[in-house]
NUFITOR-559808 format. One record per residue (C-alpha): residue number from 1; x, y, z; residue in three letters. Coordinates in steps of 0.25 Angstrom, whole numbers. Layout:
// residues N
<r i="NUM" xx="X" yy="Y" zz="Z" aa="ALA"/>
...
***
This chain:
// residues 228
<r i="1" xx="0" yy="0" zz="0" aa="UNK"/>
<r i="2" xx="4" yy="13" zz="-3" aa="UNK"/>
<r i="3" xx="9" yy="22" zz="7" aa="UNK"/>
<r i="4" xx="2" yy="36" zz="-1" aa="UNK"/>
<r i="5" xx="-7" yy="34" zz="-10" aa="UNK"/>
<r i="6" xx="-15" yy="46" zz="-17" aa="UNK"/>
<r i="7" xx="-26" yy="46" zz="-28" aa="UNK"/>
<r i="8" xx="-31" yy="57" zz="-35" aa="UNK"/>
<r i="9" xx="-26" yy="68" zz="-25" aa="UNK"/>
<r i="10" xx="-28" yy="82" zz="-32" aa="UNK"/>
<r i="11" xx="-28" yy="95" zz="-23" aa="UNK"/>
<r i="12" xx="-30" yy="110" zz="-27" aa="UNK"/>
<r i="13" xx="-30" yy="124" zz="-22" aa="UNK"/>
<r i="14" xx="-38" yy="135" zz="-27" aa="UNK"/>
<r i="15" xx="-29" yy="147" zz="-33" aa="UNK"/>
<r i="16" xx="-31" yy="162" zz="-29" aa="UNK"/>
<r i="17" xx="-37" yy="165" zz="-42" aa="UNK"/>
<r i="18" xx="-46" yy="152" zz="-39" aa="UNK"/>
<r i="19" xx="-42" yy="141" zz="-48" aa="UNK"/>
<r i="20" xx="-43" yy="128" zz="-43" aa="UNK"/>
<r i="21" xx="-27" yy="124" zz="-44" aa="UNK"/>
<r i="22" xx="-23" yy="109" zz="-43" aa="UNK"/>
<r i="23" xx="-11" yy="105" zz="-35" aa="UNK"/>
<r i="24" xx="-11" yy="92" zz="-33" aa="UNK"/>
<r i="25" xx="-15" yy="81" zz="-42" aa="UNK"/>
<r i="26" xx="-11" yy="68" zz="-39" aa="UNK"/>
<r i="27" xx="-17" yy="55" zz="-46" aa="UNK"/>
<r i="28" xx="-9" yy="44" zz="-38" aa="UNK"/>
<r i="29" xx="3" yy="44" zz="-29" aa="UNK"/>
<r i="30" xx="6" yy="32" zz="-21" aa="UNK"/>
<r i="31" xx="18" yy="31" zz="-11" aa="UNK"/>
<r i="32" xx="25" yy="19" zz="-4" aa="UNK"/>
<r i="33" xx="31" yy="18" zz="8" aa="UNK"/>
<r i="34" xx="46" yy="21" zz="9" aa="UNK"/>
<r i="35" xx="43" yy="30" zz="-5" aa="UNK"/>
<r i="36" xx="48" yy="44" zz="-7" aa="UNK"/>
<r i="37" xx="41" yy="54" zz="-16" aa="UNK"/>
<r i="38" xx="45" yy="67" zz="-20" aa="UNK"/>
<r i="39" xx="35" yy="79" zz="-24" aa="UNK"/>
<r i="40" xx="43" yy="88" zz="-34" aa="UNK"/>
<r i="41" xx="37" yy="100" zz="-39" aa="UNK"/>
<r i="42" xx="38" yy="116" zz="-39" aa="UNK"/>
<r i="43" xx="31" yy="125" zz="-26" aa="UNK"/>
<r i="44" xx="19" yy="124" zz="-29" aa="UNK"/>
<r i="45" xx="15" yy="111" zz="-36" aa="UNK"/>
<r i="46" xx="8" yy="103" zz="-26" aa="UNK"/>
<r i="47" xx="20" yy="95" zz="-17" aa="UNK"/>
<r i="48" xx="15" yy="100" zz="-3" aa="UNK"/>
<r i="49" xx="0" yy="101" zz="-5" aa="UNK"/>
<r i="50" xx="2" yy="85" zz="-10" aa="UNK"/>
<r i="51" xx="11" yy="82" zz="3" aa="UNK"/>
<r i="52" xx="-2" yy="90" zz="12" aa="UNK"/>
<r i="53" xx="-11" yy="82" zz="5" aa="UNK"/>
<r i="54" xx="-5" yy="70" zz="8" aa="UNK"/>
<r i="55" xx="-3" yy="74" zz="23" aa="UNK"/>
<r i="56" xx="-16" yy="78" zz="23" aa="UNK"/>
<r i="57" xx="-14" yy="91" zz="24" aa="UNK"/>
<r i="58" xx="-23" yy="96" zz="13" aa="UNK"/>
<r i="59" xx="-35" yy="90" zz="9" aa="UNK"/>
<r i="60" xx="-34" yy="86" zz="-5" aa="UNK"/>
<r i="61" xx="-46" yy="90" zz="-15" aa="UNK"/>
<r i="62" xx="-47" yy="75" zz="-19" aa="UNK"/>
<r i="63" xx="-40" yy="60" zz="-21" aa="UNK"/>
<r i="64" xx="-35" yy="50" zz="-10" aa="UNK"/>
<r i="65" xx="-22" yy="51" zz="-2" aa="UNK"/>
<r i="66" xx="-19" yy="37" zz="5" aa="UNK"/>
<r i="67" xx="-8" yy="37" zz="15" aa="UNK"/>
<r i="68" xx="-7" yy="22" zz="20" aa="UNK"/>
<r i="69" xx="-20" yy="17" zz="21" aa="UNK"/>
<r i="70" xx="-27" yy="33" zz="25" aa="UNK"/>
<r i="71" xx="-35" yy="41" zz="15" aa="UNK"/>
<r i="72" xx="-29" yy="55" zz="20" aa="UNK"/>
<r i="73" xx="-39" yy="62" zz="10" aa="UNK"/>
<r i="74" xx="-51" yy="56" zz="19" aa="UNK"/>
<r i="75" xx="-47" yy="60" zz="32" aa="UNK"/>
<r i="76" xx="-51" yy="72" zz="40" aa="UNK"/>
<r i="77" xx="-41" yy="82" zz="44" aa="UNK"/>
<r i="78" xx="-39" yy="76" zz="58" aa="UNK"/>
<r i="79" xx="-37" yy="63" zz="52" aa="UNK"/>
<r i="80" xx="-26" yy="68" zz="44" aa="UNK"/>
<r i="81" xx="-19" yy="74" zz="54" aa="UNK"/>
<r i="82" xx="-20" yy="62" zz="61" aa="UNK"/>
<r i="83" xx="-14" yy="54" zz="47" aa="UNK"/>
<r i="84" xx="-4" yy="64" zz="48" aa="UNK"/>
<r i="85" xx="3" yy="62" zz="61" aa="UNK"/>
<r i="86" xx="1" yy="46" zz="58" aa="UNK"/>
<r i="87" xx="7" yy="43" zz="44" aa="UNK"/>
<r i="88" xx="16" yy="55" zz="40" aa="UNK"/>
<r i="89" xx="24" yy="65" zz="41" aa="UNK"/>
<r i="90" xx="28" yy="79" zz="34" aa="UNK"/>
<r i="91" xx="40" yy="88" zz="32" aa="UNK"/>
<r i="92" xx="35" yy="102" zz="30" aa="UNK"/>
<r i="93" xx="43" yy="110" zz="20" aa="UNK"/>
<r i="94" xx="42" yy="122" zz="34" aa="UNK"/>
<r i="95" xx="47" yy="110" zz="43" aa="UNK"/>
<r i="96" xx="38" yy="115" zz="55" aa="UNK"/>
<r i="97" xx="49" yy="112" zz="65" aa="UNK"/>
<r i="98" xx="44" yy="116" zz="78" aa="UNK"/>
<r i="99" xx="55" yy="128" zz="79" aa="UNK"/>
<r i="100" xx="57" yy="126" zz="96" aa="UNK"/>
<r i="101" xx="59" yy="112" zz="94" aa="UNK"/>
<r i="102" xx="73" yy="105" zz="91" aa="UNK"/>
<r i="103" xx="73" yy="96" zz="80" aa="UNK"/>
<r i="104" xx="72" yy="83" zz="89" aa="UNK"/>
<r i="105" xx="60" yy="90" zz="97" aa="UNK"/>
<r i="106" xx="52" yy="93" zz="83" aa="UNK"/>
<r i="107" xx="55" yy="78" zz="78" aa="UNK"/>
<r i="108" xx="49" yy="74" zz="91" aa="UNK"/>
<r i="109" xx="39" yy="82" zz="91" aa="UNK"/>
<r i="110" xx="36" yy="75" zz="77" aa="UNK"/>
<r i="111" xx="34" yy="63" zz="84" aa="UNK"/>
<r i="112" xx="23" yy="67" zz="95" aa="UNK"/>
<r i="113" xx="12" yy="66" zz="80" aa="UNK"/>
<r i="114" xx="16" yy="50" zz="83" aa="UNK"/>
<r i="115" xx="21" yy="40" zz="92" aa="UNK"/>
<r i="116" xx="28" yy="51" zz="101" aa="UNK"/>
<r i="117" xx="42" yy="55" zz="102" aa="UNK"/>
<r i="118" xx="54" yy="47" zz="100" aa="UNK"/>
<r i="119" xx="68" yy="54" zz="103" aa="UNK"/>
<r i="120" xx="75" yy="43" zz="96" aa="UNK"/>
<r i="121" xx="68" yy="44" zz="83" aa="UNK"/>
<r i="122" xx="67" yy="58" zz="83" aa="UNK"/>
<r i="123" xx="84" yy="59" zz="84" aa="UNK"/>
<r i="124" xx="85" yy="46" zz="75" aa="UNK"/>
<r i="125" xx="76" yy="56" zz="64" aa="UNK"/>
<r i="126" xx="84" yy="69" zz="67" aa="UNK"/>
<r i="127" xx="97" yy="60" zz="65" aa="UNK"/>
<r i="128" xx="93" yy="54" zz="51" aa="UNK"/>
<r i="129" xx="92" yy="68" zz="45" aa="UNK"/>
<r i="130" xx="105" yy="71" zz="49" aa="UNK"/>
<r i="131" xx="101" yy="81" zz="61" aa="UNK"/>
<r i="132" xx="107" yy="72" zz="74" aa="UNK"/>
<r i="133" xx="114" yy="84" zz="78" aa="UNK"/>
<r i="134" xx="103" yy="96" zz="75" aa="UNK"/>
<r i="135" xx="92" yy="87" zz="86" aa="UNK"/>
<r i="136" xx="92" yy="98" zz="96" aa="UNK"/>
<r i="137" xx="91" yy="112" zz="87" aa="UNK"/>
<r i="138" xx="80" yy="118" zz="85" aa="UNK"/>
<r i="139" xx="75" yy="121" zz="71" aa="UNK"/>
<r i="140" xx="80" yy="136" zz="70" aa="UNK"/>
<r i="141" xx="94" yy="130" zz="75" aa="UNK"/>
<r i="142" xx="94" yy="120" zz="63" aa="UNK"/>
<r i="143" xx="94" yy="123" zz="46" aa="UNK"/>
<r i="144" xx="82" yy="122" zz="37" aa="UNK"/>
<r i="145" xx="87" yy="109" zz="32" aa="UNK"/>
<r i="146" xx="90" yy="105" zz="46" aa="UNK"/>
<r i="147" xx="75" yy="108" zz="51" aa="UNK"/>
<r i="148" xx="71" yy="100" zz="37" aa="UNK"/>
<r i="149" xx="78" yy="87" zz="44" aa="UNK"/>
<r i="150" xx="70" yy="90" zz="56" aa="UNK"/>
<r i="151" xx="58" yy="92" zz="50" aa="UNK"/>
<r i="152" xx="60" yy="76" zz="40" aa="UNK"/>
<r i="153" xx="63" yy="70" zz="54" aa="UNK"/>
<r i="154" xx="50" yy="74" zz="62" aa="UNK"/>
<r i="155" xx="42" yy="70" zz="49" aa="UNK"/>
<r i="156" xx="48" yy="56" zz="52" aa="UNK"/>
<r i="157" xx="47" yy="56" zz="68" aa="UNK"/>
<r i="158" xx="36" yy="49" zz="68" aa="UNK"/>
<r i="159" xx="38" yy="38" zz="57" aa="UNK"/>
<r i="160" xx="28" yy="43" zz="46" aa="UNK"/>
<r i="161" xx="22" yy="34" zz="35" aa="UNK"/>
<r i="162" xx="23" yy="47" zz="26" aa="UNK"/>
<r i="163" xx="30" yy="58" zz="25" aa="UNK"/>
<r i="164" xx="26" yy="70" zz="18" aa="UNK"/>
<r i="165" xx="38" yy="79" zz="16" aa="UNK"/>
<r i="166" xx="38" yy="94" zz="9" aa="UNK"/>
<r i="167" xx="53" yy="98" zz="3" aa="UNK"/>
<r i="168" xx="59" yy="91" zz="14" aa="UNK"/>
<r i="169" xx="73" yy="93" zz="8" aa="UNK"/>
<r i="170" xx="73" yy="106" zz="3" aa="UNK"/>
<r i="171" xx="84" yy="112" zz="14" aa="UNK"/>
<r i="172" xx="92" yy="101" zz="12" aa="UNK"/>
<r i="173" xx="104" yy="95" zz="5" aa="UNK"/>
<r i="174" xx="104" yy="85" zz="-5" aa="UNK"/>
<r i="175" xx="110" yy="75" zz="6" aa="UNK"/>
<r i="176" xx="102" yy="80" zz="18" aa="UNK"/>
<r i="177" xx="89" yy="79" zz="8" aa="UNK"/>
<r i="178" xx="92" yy="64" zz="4" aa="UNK"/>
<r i="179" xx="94" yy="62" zz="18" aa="UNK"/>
<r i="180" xx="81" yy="66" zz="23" aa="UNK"/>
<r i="181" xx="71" yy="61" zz="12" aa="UNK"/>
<r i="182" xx="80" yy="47" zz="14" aa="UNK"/>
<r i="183" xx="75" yy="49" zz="28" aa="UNK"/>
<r i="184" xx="61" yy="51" zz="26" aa="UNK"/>
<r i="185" xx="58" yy="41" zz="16" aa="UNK"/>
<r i="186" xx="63" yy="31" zz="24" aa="UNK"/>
<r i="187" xx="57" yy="39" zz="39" aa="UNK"/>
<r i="188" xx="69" yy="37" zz="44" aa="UNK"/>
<r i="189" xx="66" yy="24" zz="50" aa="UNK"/>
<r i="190" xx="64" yy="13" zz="41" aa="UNK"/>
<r i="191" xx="48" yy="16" zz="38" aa="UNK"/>
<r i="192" xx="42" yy="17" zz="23" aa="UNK"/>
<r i="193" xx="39" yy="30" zz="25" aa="UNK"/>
<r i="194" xx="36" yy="37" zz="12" aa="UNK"/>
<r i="195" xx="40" yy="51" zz="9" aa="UNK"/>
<r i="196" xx="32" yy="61" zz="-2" aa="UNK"/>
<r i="197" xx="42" yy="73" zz="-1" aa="UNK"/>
<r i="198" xx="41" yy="88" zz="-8" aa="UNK"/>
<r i="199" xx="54" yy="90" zz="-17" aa="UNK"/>
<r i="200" xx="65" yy="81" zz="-12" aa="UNK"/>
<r i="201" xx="78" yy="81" zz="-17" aa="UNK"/>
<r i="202" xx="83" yy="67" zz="-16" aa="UNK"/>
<r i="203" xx="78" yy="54" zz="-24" aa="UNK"/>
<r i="204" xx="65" yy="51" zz="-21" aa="UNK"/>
<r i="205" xx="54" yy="40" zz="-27" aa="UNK"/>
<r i="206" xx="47" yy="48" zz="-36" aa="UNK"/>
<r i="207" xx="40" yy="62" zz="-38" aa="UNK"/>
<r i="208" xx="27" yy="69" zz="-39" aa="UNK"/>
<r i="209" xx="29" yy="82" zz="-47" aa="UNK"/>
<r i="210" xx="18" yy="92" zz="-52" aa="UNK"/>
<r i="211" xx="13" yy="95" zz="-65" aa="UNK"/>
<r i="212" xx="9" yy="109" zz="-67" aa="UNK"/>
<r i="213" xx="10" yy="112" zz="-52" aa="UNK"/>
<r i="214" xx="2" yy="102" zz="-48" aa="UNK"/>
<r i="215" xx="7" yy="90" zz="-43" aa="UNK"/>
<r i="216" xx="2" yy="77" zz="-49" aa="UNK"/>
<r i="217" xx="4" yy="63" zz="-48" aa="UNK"/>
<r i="218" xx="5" yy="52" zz="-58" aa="UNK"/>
<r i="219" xx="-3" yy="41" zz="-59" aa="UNK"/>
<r i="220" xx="2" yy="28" zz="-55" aa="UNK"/>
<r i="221" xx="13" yy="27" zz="-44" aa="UNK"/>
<r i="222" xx="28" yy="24" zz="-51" aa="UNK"/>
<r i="223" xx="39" yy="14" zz="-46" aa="UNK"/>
<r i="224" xx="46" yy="22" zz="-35" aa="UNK"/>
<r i="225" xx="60" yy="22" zz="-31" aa="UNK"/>
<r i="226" xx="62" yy="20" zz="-15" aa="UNK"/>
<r i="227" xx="71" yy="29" zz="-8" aa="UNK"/>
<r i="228" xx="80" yy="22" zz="-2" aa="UNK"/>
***
């Protein structure tokens, strides 16, 4: 069974003029645990509005979102929040770290939407992203790219099935990128997390990409190549 499967998803938004403007368009899309998918496309073409809908965010105008047995599209707004802080997790392009918190105490307090905290894990996380020194400053004491890490280890704190990540390499190297997208595919514990990201740099399994600005999906899901 797949992990993500959507079916005729569409969204739109009405312009200041009042046009009705399509911005998402999706047919089928079907994800796998363990898969990484990349959403490529210019500011403005649908990426984050697709990620929201998939989180349940936004309401779409119509079609079926899936995630593991759940028809997000049919629950309440109560429901979702609760679908939310089951199944996934989401890397904010903002990375709303909590700016009085060090980085251990906001991957912590990532942790209190599940089972409850969990100082070894939380240090395991901060270590994998390569920030076993940094544990103990707060965000205004650490670089963008720094707070980045931060942010992709308290999306993983509490083991999610999904992750739902928006440009979550865009401050970092080439190096530090792979690293973290290695890491969230993978949840950095062995799961078969799956990861639909917003512009990463390193290899991923496939793409969605718009077509005149809207983002579209194509019919039938292709072979994908594992990130290993």
């Amino acid at each position: 069974m797949s992990l993500l499967d959507i079916r005729d998803l569409r969204k739109s938004y009405e312009s200041p003029e009042g046009d009705c403007v399509l911005v998402i368009d999706v047919p089928r899309f079907e994800m796998a645990p363990g898969e990484l998918v990349a959403l490529q496309g210019s500011s403005g073409s649908g990426k984050t509005t697709f990620l929201n809908l998939i989180a349940g965010i936004l309401k779409a105008d119509s079609g079926r979102i899936v995630v593991e047995g759940t028809e997000v599209t049919a629950l309440s707004e109560g429901r979702r929040d609760e679908y939310r802080a089951r199944t996934i997790s989401y890397v904010f392009q903002t990375f709303n770290l909590l700016q009085g918190y060090t980085a251990i105490e906001n991957v912590l307090l990532g942790m209190m939407f599940g089972p409850g905290p969990d100082l070894a894990f939380a240090k395991t996380l901060l270590t994998r992203v390569g920030l076993s020194d940094r544990m103990t400053y707060r965000p205004s004491q650490l670089s963008v790219g720094q707070q980045q890490r931060v942010a992709l280890a308290r999306a993983l704190a509490n083991r999610p099935r999904l992750i739902l990540a928006d440009e979550p390499t865009g401050n970092l190297d080439h190096v530090r990128a792979a690293e973290a997208l290695y890491a969230s595919s993978r949840g950095l514990q062995g799961d078969r997390s799956s990861t639909p990201a917003g512009k990463p740099r390193p290899r991923c399994a496939r793409g969605l990409r718009p077509r005149r600005g809207t983002l579209q999906g194509q019919p039938g899901r292709p072979t994908p190549q594992r990130v290993h």
